[in-house]
N, C-alpha and C positions, 0 to 999 in steps of 0.2 A: 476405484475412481479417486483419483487427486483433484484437487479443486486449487485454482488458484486468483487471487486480486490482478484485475485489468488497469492501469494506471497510466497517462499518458502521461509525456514530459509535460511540461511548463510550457502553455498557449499552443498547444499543439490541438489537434481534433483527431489523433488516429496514432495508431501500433501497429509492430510489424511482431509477430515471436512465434519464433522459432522451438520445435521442440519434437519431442520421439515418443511413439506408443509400440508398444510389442501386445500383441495377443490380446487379452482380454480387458488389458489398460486402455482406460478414458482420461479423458480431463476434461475438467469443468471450469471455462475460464467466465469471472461475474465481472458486470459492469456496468454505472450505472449512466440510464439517460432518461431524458422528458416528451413527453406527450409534444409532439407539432417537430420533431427534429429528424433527418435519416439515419438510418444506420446499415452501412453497407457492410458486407464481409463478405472474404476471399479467402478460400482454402486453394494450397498449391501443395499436395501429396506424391512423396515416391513411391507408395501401393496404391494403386486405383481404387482398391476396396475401402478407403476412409472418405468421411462423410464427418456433419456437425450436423445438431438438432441445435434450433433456438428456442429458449424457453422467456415467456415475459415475467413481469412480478406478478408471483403469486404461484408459479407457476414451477416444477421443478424436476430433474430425470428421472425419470421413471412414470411419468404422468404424461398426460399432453403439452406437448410444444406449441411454437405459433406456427415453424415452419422446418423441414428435414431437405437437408441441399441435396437429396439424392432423387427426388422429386420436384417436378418443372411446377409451378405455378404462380401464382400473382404477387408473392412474395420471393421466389426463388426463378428467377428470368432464365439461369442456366445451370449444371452441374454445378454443384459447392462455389453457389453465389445468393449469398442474401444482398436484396435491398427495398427495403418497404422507409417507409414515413410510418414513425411507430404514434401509437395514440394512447399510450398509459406510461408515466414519470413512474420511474424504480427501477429495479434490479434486476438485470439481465441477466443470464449463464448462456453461455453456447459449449457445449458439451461435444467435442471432438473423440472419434471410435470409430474403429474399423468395424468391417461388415461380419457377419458371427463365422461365417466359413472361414474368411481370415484367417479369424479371431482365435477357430478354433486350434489353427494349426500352427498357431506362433509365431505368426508371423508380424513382421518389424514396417512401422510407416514413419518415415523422417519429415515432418511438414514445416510448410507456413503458414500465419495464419494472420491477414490484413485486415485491421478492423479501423472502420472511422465513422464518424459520429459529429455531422455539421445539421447548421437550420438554425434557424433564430427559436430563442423558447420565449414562453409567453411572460406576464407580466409576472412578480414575484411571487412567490404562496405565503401567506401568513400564516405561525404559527404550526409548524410542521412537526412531525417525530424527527429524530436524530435516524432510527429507521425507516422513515417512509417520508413520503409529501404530501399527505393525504391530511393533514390538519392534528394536533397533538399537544402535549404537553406549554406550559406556560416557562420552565426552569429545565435546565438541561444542565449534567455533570462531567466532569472532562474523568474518565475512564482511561489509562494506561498500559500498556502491558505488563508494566513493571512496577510496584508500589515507589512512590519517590521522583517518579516521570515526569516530564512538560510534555504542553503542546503548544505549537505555534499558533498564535494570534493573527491573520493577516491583511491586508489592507481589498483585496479581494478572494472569490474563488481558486485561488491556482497556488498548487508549487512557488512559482515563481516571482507572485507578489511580496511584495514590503512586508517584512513581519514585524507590526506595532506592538508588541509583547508576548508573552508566553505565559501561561495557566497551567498549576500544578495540579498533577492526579485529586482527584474530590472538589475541585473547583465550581461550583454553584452558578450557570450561566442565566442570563435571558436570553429565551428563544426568540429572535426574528424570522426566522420563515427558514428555509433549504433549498436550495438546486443542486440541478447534477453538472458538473463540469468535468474535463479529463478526464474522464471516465469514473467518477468517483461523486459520491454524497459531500456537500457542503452545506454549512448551517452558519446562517448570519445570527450575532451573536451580544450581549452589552453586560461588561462587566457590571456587579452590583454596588463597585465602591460609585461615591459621589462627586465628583464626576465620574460618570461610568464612559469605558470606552469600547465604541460600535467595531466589531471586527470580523471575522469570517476565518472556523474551526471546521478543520476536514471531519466529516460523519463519524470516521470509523471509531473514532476516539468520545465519543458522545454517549449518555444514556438519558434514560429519562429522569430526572428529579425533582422535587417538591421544592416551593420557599421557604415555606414556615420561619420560624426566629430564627435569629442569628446568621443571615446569612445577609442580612442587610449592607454589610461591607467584605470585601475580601480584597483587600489593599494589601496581607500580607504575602496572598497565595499570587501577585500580578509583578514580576518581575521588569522592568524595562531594559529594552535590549540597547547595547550600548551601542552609540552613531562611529564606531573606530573602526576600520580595516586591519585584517588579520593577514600579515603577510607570508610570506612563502621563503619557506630555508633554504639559502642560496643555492642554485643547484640543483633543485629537487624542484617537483612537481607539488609538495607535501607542504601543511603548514606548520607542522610541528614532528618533530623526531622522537623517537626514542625508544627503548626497550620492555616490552612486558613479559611476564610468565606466562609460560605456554608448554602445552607438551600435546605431541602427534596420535603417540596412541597409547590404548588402558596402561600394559606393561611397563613404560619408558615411564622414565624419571621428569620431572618438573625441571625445567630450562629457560633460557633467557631468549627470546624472540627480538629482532628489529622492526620497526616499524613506522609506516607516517600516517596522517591524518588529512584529508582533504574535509573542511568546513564550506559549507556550501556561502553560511553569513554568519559575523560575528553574532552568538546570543542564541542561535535558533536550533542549534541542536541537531541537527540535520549535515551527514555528510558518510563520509567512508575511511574506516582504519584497514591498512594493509598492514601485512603481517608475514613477515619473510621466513622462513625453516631455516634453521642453520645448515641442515641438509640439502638443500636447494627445493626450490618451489614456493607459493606463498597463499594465502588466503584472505578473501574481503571481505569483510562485515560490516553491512551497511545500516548506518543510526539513522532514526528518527525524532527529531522531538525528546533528543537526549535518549530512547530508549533503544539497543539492536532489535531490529525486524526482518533483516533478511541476509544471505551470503554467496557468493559468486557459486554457483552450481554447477558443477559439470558435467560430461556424461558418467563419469566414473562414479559420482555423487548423487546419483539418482537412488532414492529411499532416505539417505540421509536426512534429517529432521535435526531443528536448528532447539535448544531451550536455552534459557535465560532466567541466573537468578541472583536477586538484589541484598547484596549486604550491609550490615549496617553501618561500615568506614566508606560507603560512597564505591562500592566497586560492583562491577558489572562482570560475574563468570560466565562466560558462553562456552556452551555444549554441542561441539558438531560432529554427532558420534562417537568416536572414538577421543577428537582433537576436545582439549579443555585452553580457555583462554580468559585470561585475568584482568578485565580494561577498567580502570579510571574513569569516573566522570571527568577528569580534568582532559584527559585526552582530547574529545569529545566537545566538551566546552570547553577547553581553553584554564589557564591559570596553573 
């Protein structure tokens, strides 16, 4: 079983994706939403024998679900269709697999899979976990994937808001409370310098932490994102050019790769480097918050597994199987 993060774009309320199981492969796709909202889902399969189980929070595969689309009832109106008004705020899985006869005989289901997630939610929570909505910690820390990482700051829940600054990995927050938006945990948030500034940090980057001393100011860990536009190199789609080291596979020698940069906003870290082969073909690795978290997958790149490790001149080496690749913070942000 592969698991993977549900994320919608920027003020959206629902996804489409696309994807292939063979045989005995599941996946487990999580995502999060609140108590008073709906959430509908549509499975569209090329073997009849696939099916999804929805699990609530708390709740996980191999246990009991709320509901299995291969059975009609009060949560399931028809064949691989969920739609209930859910009544507990957290994390969801819907766990897509063929039926075991399939399964057993290896065979291939290419699906869809539509999920969306509207209703108004209730009034704010105070004081929540960075994992849960149920009430928690008083201080929360910005956790990274990468030692040296940001994260965005933003003016509400979404992708797509104003990002009023960015917070370095071990950064010391005040908790204001969390909801679920896009399909993802957010957590309202108030830096500790004086003036502190009120903002809203996606979950995933959250943990729990203590105040105790010394953390009464963190003015130096609070970067302000600069008010300038980052334009585009003439002709190109990219904001910045240029060549990094790179090489395809184990054997092959260390090379010089082309590549551009799309930043989604100046300061925030967030965007995508392509990365062209000199052989032809190319590859994308997509930043967060200054950190890579993910890359253009294809069928051929199915098992491939992404790592990522931080050196100490500010560079980012990404491991995608066999491909090794050498990125710049400047890339990335800029300068």
């Amino acid at each position: 079983m592969r698991s993977q993060a549900v994320r919608f774009a920027a003020g959206t309320s629902g996804t489409t994706i696309t994807d292939t199981i063979v045989g005995r492969e599941s996946v487990a796709y999580m995502l999060g939403a609140e108590a008073g909202q709906r959430m509908v889902i549509s499975l569209n399969a090329s073997n009849l024998a696939t099916y999804f189980t929805v699990f609530g929070p708390g709740q996980a595969p191999g246990g009991e679900g709320l509901a299995n689309s291969e059975m009609i009832g009060p949560m399931v109106p028809d064949l691989n269709r969920f739609d209930s008004v859910l009544s507990t705020s957290g994390e969801y899985t819907v766990l897509v697999y063929m039926y075991r006869s399939a399964a057993r005989r290896g065979e291939r289901s290419d699906f869809t899979l539509d999920i969306s997630i509207v209703g108004e939610r209730s009034e704010i929570l105070h004081g929540d976990f960075a994992d849960g909505l149920q009430g928690g910690p008083d201080f929360l820390a910005v956790r990274t994937a990468t030692a040296g990482g940001h994260i965005n700051l933003r003016d509400a829940p979404s992708t797509g808001a104003t990002v009023l600054t960015v917070a370095k990995d071990g950064t010391v927050l005040r908790n204001l409370g969390c909801r679920m938006n896009e399909g993802r945990r957010w957590c309202q948030v108030a830096t500790l310098a004086d003036p502190g500034i009120e903002a809203w940090a996606a979950g995933d980057f959250l943990i729990e932490a203590s105040g105790g001393d010394g953390v009464a100011t963190q003015l130096p860990d609070m970067v302000p994102v600069p008010e300038v536009e980052d334009v585009l190199v003439p002709g190109t789609a990219f904001n910045a050019t240029g060549m990094i080291s790179c090489v395809r596979s184990a054997d092959a020698p260390m090379q010089e790769c082309n590549f551009g940069v799309i930043r989604e906003s100046p300061g925030s870290g967030n965007g995508s480097v392509t990365i062209d082969w000199p052989d032809g073909g190319s590859r994308v690795i997509y930043f967060e918050a200054g950190n890579p978290v993910s890359f253009d997958q294809s069928q051929a790149d199915q098992g491939l597994s992404m790592t990522v490790t931080r050196t100490e001149n500010d560079m980012n080496i990404v491991m995608i199987g066999s491909e090794r690749f050498e990125i710049p913070d400047a890339v990335i942000w800029g300068g």
